[in-house]
C-alpha positions as CSV (number, residue, x, y, z in Angstrom):
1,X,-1.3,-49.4,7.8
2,X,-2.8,-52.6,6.0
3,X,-4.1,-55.2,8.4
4,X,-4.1,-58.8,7.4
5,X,-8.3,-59.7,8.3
6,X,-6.7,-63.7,9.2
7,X,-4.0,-62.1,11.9
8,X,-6.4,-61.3,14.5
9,X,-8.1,-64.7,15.0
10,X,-4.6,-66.3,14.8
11,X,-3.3,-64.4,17.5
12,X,-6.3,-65.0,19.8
13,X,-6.0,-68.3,19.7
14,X,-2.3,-69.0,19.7
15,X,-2.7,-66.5,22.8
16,X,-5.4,-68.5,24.4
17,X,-3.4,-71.6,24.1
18,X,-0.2,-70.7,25.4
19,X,-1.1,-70.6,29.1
20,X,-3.3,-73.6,28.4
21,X,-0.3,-75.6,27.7
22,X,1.6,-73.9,30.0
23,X,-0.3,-74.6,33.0
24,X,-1.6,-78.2,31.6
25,X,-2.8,-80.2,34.6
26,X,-0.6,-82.9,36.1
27,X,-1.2,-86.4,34.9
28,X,-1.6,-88.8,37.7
29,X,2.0,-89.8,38.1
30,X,3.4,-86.2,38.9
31,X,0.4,-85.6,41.1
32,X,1.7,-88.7,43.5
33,X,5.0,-87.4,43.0
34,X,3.9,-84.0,44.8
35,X,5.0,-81.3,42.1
36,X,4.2,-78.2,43.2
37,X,4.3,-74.7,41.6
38,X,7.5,-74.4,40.3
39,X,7.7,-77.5,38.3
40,X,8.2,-77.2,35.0
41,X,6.0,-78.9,32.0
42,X,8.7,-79.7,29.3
43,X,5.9,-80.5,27.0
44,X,4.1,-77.0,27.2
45,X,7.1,-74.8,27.5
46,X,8.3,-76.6,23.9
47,X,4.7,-75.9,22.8
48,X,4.9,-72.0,24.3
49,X,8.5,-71.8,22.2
50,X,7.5,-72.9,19.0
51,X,3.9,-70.9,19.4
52,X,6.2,-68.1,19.7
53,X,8.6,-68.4,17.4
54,X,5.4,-69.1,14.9
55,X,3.3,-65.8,15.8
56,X,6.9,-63.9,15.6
57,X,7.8,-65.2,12.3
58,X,4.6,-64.5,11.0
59,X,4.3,-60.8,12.8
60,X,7.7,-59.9,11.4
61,X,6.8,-61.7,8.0
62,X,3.5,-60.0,7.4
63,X,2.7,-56.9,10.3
64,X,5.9,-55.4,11.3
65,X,7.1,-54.5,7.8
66,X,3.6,-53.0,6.8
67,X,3.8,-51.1,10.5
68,X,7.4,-49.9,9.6
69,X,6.2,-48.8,5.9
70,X,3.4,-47.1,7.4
71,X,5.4,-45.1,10.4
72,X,7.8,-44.4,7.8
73,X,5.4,-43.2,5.6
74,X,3.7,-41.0,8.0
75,X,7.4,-39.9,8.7
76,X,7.5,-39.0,4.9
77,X,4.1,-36.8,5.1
78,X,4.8,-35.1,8.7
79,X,8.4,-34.1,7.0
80,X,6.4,-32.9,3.6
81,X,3.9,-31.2,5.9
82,X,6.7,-29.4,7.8
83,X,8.4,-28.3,4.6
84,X,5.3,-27.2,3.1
85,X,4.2,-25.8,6.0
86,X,8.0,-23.8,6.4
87,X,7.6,-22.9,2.5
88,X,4.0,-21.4,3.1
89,X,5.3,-19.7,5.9
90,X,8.6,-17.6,4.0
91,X,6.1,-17.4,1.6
92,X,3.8,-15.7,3.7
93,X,6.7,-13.5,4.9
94,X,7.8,-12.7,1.3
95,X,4.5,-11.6,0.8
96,X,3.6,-9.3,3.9
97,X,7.3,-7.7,2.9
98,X,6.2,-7.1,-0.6
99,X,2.9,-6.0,0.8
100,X,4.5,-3.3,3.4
101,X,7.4,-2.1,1.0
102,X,4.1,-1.3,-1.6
103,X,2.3,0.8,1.4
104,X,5.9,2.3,1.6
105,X,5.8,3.3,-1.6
106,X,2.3,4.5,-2.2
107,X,2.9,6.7,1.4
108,X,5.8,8.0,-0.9
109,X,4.3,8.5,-3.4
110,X,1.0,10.1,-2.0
111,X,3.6,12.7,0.1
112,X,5.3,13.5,-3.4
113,X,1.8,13.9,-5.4
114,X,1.3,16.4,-2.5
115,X,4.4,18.2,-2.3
116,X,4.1,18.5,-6.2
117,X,0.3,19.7,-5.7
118,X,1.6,22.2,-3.0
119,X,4.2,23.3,-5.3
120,X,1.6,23.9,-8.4
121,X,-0.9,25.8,-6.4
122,X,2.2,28.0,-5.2
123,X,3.5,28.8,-8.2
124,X,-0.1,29.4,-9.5
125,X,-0.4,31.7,-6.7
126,X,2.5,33.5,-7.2
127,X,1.8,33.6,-11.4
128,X,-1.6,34.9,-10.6
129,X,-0.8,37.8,-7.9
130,X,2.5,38.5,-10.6
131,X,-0.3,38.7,-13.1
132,X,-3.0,40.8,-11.3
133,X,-0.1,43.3,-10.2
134,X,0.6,44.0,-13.6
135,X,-2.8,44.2,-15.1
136,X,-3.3,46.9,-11.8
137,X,-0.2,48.7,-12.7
138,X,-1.3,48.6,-16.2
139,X,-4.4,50.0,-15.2
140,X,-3.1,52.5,-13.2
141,X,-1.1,53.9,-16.1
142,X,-4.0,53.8,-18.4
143,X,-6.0,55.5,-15.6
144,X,-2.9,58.1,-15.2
145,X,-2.7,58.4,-18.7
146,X,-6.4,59.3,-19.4
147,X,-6.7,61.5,-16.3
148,X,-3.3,63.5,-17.9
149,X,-5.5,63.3,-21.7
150,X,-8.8,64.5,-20.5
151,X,-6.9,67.2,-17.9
152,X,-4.7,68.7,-21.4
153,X,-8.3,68.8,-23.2
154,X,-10.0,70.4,-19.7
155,X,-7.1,73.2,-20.0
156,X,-7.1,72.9,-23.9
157,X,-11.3,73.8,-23.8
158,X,-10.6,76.4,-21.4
159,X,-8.5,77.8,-22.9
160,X,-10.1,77.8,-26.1
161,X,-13.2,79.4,-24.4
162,X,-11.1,81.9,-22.6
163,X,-9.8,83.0,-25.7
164,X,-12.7,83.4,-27.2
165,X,-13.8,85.6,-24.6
166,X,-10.5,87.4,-24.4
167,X,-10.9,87.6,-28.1
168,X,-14.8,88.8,-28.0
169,X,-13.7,91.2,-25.0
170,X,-10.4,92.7,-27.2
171,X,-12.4,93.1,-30.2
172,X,-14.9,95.2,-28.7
173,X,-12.4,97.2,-26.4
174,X,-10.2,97.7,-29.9
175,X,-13.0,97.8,-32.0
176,X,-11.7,95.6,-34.4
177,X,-12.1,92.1,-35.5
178,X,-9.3,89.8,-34.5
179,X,-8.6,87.2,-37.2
180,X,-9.0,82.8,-36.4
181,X,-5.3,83.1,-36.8
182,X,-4.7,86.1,-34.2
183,X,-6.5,83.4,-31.7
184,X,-5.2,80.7,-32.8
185,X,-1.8,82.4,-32.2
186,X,-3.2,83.5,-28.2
187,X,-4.3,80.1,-27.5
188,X,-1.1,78.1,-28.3
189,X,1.2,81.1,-26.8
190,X,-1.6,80.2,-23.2
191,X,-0.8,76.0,-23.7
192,X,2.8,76.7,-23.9
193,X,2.4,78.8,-20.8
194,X,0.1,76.6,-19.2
195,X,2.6,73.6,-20.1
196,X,5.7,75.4,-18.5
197,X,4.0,75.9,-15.5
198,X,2.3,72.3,-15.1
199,X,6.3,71.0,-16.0
């Protein structure tokens, strides 16, 4: 609000004046004729009317509309302050919704990456014991295998040897030589024995 520097003087001394002229002493005539309190000076209350019409033309002239701008214009900026102050506010609601529908999601999304993660390491688990079961049952067929190879070469070299000696022990008793292919003969006749049996 803009205030006029001149108003304030003014106004003190049309204020100060008023009840002077108001209350002007008696002259001499209406003290003899015994006027007492509530006689009326014509001449002040004329001068008290047009004082006041004077300071409110000039008040609603000059102050009132700069008083009314200003009201009116802190009206303006409360109502600005309110909206901006409502608009902050959704704002601010907008934004703490955005920010818990994003914790949502990363919750989600951290429970999926987990689930997924569960899911690999099971499936790794399962691929890996699949794996080691076979490379053991492979192993045990090798191992089963080998044991069957190096148990046909055990009987194989025994009976080899035991030919031999069967051979070395027939000779003398028949006092002949028995030929590689007489013994060859004896020790596939044993294998085919020994092989019908183990069957």
């Amino acid at each position: 609000m803009m205030r006029l520097p001149w108003m304030t003087p003014l106004t003190a001394a049309v204020l100060s004046a008023v009840p002077s002229l108001a209350l002007a002493a008696p002259t001499e005539g209406e003290a003899d004729s015994g006027g007492g309190l509530l006689d009326v000076n014509a001449l002040g209350a004329v001068w008290n009317l047009i004082l006041f019409l004077l300071l409110f033309g000039v008040l609603a002239k000059f102050v009132w509309p700069k008083i009314l701008d200003g009201l009116q214009a802190r009206e303006e900026k409360i109502r600005g302050d309110l909206a901006g102050a409502e608009k902050a506010r959704d704002e601010a609601e907008q934004i703490r919704a955005e920010f818990e529908q994003k914790i949502a999601d990363a919750h989600a999304e951290s429970r999926k990456l987990l689930d997924q993660a569960r899911a690999d390491a099971d499936a790794l688990r399962a691929k890996l014991q699949s794996e080691t079961e076979a490379d053991i049952a492979r192993l045990r067929e090798r191992a089963s295998d080998d044991i069957d190879r190096a148990k046909q070469q055990a009987l194989a070299d025994l009976y080899a040897t035991s030919a031999d000696l069967a051979t070395a022990v027939a000779s003398k008793i028949l006092q002949r030589q028995v030929s590689d292919a007489d013994t060859q003969k004896l020790v596939e006749q044993s294998l085919a024995e020994l092989n019908n049996k183990a069957g």
